[in-house]
N, C-alpha and C positions, 0 to 999 in steps of 0.2 A: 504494500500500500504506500504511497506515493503523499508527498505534500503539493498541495494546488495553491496556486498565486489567483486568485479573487480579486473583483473589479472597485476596490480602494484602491489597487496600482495604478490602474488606467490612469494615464498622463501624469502620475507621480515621479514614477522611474528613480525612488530615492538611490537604490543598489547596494545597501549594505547585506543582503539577503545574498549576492553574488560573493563580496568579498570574506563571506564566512563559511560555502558551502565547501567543504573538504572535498567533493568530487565532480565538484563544476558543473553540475546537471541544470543550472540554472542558465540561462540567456535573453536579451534582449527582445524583443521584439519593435514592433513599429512603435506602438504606443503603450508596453507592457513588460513583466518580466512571464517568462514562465518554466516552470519546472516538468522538466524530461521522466515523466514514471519511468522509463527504462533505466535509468541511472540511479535515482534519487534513493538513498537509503534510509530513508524516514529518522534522519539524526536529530531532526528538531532545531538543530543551529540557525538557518535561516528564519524558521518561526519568531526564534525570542529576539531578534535585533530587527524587524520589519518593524518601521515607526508610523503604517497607516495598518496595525493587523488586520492584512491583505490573505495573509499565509494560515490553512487549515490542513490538518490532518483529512485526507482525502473522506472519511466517514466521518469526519463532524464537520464536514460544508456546510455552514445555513443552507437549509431549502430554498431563499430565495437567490442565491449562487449559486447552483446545480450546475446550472451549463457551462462553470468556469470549469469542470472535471474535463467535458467531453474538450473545450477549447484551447486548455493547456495540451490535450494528447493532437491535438488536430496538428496545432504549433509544429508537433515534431517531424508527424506524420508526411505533410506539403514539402518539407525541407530535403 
């Protein structure tokens, strides 16, 4: 299970979530960061230093965030 980046990032792009993830699974996008399920080892690092908590344990996404699950994989997906 993966951490998802949630739409309080959107046009934030503070980035300290990147420079704490021990295995990079984190990246930029146009307007966002987002996190690689294929990489990410659910360490929690990026959660505690996100200063809009944007950042959830993939099964405590608020409901009304859902579709930041499918759009963080999507992210990878196109790439």
């Amino acid at each position: 299970m993966a951490f998802i980046i949630t739409s309080p990032c959107k046009d934030e792009k503070a980035g300290e979530c990147v420079e704490v993830c021990p295995v990079d699974c984190i990246e930029e996008g146009k307007d966002m960061f987002y996190i690689d399920p294929e990489i990410c080892i659910d360490c929690g690092a990026c959660e505690a230093v996100c200063p809009v908590e944007a950042i959830y344990m993939e099964d405590e996404v608020p409901d009304k965030e859902n579709e930041y699950i499918e759009i963080n994989r999507k992210f990878f997906e196109d790439q």
